[in-house]
N, C-alpha and C positions, 0 to 999 in steps of 0.2 A: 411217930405215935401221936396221937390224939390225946388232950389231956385225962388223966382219970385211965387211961388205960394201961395196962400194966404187963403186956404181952410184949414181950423178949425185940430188941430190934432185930432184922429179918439182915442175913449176909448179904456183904455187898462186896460184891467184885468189879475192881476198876478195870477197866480197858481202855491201853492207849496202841493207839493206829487202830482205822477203819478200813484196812486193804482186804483182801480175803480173807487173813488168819483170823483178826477183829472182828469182821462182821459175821464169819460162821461161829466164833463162839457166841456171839452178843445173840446171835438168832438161835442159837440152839438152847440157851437159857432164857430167852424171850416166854414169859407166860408160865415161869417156873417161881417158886417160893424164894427168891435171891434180888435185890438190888442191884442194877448195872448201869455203871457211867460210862459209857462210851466217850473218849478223847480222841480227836483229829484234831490238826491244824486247818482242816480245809472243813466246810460243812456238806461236802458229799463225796461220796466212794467212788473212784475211778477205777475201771476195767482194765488195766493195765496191757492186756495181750491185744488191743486194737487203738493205741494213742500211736503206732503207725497209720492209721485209715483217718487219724483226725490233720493227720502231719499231712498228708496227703490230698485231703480234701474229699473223703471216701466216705465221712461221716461227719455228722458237728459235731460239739461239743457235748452237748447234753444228750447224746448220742450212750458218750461212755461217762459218765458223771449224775451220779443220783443222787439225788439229797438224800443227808443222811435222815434229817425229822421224818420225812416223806416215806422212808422205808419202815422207820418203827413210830409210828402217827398211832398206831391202836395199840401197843404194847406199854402199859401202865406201869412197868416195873426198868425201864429203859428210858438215862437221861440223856443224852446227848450234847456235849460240851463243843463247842469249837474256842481250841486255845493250842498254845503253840508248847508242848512240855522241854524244861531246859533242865530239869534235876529229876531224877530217882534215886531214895534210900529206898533200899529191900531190905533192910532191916525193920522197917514200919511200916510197911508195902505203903508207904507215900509216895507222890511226883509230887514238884513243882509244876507251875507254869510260867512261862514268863510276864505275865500282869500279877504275879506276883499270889496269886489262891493254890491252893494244896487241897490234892485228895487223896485220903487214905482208902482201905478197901482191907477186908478178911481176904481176897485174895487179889493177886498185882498180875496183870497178862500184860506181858510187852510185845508188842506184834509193831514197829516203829517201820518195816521196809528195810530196802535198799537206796544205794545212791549209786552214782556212777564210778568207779573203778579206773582212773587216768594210770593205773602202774609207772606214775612220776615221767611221763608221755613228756619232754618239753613242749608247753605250749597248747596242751589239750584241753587245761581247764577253762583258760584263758577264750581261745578262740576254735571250739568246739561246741556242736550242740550237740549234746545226750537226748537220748528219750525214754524217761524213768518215772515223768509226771504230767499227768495233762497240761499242766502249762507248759512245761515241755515243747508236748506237740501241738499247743500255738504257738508257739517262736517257731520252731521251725517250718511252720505251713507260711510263717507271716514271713518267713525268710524267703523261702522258696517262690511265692506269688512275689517278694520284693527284689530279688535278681532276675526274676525276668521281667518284668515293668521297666527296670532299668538297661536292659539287653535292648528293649523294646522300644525306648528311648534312644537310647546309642546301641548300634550292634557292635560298635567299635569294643566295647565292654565286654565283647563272647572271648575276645584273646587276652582279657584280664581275669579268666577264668568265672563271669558270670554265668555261663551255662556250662559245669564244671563240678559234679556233683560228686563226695567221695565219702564213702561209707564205710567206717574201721568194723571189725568183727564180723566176723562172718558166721554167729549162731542165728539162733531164730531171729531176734529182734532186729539183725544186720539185713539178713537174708530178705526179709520179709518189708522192712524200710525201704531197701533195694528196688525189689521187686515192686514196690506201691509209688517209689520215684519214676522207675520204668514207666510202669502205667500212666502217672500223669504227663510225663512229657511226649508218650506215643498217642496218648488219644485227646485228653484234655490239651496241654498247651496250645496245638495244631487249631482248634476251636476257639480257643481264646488270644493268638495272636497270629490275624491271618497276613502278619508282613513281617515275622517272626522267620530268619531260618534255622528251627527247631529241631531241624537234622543236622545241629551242630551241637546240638546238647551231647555231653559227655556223662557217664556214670560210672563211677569205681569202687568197687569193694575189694577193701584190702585185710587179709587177715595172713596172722603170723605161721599159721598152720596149713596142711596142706590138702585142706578140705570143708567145702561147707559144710554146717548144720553135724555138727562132731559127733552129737549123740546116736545118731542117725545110721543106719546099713548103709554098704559103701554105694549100692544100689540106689539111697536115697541120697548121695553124696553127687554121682553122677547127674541124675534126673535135674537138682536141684541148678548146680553149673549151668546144663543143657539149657534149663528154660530161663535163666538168667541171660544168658551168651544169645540167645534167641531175641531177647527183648533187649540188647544194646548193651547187656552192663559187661564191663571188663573187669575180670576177676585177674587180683595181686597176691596170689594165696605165696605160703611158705615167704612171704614181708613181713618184715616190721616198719612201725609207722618211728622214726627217727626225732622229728620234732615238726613241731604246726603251726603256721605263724597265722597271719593277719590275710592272707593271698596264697596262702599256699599249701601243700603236703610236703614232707621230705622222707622218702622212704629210705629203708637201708640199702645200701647198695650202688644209692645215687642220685636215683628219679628224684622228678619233683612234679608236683602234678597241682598246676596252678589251678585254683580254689576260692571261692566267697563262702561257700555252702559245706561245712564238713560235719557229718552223724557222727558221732561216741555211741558205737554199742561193742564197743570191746572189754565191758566185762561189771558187774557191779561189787559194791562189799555190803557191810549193815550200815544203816544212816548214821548221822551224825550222832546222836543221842547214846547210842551203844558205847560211845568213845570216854562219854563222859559218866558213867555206871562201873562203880568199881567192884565191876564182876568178874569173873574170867574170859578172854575171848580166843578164838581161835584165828584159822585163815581169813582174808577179808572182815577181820573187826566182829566175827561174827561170836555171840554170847553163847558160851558153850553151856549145854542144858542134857538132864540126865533124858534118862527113856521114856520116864513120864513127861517129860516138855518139863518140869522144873529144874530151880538153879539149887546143885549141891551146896547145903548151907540155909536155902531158904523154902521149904516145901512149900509154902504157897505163893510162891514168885514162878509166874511162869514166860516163857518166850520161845517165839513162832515164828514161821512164817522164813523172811528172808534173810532177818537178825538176827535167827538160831543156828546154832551149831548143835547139828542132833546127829549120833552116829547112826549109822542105817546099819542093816545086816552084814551088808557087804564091806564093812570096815570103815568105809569113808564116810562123808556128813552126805544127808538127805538134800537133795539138788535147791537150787531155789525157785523154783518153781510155783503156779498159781494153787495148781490141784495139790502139792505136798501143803501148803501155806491153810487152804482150805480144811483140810482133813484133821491137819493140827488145830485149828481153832475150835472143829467140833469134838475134837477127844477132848482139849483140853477142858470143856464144858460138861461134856461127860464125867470125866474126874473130879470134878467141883460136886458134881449131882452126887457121885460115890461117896466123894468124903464126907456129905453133910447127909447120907444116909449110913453112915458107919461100915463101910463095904471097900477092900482092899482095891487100891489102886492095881492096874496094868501098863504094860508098854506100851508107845504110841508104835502102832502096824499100820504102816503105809498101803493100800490098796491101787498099784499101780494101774491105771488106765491106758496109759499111752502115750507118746506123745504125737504131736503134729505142728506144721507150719505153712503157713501160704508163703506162692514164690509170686504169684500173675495172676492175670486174670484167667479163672477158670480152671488152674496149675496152683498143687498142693503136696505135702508128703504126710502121710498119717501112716502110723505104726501103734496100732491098737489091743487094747489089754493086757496083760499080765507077757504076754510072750510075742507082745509088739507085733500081731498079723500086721504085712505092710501096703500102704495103698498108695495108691499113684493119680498123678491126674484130678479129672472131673469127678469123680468118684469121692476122693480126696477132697477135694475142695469142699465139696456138700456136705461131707462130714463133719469139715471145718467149721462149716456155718449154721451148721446145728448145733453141735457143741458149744460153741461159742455164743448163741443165742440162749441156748437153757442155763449157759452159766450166768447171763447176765441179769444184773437186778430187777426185779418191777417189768411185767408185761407187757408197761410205755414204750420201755428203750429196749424192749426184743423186736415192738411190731414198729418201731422208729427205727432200728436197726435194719431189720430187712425190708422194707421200703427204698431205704438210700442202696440199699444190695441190689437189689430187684430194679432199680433206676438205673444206678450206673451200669449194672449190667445188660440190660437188651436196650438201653436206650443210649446206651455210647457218648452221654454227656455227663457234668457233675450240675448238684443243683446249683443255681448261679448266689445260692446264699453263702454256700460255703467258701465261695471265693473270695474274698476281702483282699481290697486293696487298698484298704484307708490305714494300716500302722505305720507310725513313722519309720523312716530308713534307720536301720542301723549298721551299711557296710559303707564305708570312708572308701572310693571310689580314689580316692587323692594315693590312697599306699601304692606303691609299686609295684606291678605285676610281676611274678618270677619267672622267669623263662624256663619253660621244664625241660630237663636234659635226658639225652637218647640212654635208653635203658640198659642196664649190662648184661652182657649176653649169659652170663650163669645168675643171672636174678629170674625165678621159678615162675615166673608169672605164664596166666592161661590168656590166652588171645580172646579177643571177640570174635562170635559168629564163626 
């Protein structure tokens, strides 16, 4: 307030994490009668469902990564903090940060994410790459261009498993890694190292189950295999991954499947921050929150997105998912508008759309609306890339997105920006290669091709 003036301060609602749940409430209260801080560790919102295509060299960076100022630039009631939150009492809807400033708020949305999920894997945190954050998927694109630069160098390196690529989980994020490794090594590599032999590259995806993409009709289970097996990669379904060294995979049963390069997408929990909030939490750490997205005990503490534990109709908690993360951020904003109009809250009602995954190029599975109609194919794929573009921030990075789509598709190269070869090495050449032993004959795995 201005001095002299004697009108009431106006509510303010803190929000920490900027992922979909964060930015759909922050936008759906944008231009409304309420104060809003927006808290990230990072200063722009990552697209999460394409840090595979940045891993891969399919898009840049700033592809999937918007500034957050840059999105609420004309929204006068939206501040934007970039700080790293280490403390939440919801008893005083305050956070810390760690430089040490605190903000309180009339009401607290924890929307913090996920992290990666090692289920005490020996040796996954250690010597594993996940992809759960843009930086993420620059290490591993910087990984991926840096074992073969070094292949490149010595081919002697392909039997220390430098071109030796193994992919744990087999849901979307596996599936579609997989499938965007395929791609690079079938079309890019072959262009970029023309004394390369790049029909020695190997790809593996191993999941403990005995089917891709689980959520999926067993029809999308098949298709997905098909076009994987199609494009080289060798599915280890019904595996577990045993322990993961410095060179290597060890699966159960016996294999070993020598390695520089291994993806974690076998599974996430809530981030770290969840751990240290003494709330209640459920399966994967996650904060169990009533129907309204609030915490029992504290009506105006709410949490979204990947950190929540919200029961869905069907008994169990709501998936984690982009589209559930979104939907919750704009109810929870609605309920804010309710409350400070005097008007009984409702439960949050999930509007299921669908889901979908890329497997290739061109190759897709979508299962659309409320009763999942299923699509296959090129068909598929299109859909994918609509979808996916309308969901993304800012008009820049739809028509930057499909630009690099529309490139690497009819022109069968990557742009020569995205390929960097300037990161330091980070794999020790000097460790000892494992020798991977012959498979056992009752270990369930699907053959290539």
């Amino acid at each position: 307030m201005t001095p002299g003036d004697d009108r009431p301060a106006r509510p303010r609602v803190v929000i920490v994490g900027a992922g979909f749940a964060g930015l759909g409430c922050a936008r759906e209260l944008a231009g409304t009668d309420v104060d809003i801080t927006l808290i990230d560790r990072n200063n722009y919102h990552q697209f999460l469902p394409l840090l595979y295509q940045v891993a891969t060299a399919q898009l840049a960076s700033d592809d999937v990564g918007t500034p957050l100022r840059n999105l609420f630039r004309k929204e006068d009631n939206i501040d934007v903090v970039q700080a790293e939150v280490v403390g939440v009492d919801p008893a005083t809807r305050t956070v810390t940060t760690a430089d040490g400033a605190s903000y309180t708020g009339d009401y607290l949305v924890l929307a913090t994410g996920a992290r990666a999920n090692f289920y005490r894997t020996p040796g996954a945190d250690e010597h594993t790459l996940p992809l759960y954050s843009l930086a993420d998927a620059e290490r591993l694109r910087a990984r991926i261009i840096e074992v073969f630069d070094a292949a490149d160098r010595d081919p002697r390196l392909i039997d220390q498993g430098a071109l030796t690529f193994v992919v744990v989980g087999g849901g979307a994020t596996g599936v579609e890694t997989a499938g965007g490794i395929a791609d690079f090594v079938n079309r890019v590599a072959p262009g970029e190292y023309h004394d390369l032999p790049v029909h020695e590259a190997r790809i593996h995806l191993v999941d403990h189950g005995n089917a891709l993409l689980a959520p999926f009709s067993d029809k999308a289970h098949a298709y997905a295999a098909k076009v994987l097996q199609r494009d080289g990669v060798r599915l280890h379904l019904g595996t577990g991954v045993k322990e993961i060294t410095p060179s290597a995979v060890h699966l159960e049963g016996g294999s070993t499947l020598p390695s520089r390069c291994v993806i974690w997408a076998g599974g996430v929990q809530a981030g770290d921050l969840a751990s240290r909030i003494a709330l209640p939490q459920g399966r994967g750490g996650r904060v169990l929150a009533g129907h309204d997205l609030s915490v029992d005990g504290y009506p105006n503490v709410f949490v979204l997105g990947d950190v929540a534990g919200v029961e869905s109709p069907d008994g169990g908690l709501y998936p984690q998912l982009g589209s559930v993360a979104l939907q919750q951020g704009q109810w929870t904003a609605k309920t804010i508008r309710s409350d400070l109009a005097g008007q009984p809250r409702t439960a949050f009602h999930y509007h299921d759309k669908g889901i979908m995954a890329m497997i290739g190029r061109g190759a897709a599975v979508a299962e659309m609306g409320a009763k999942h109609h299923e699509l296959h194919g090129a068909i598929a794929f299109s859909s994918w890339l609509g979808v996916h573009a309308w969901l993304m921030s800012g008009v820049r990075t739809r028509v930057d997105a499909f630009i690099s789509w529309g490139w690497d598709y009819f022109s069968g190269n990557r742009s020569p920006g995205l390929i960097d070869h300037s990161t330091p090495p980070t794999v020790d050449w000097s460790q000892p290669a494992e020798v991977p032993t012959p498979r056992s004959p009752s270990q369930p795995t699907v053959p290539a091709r």
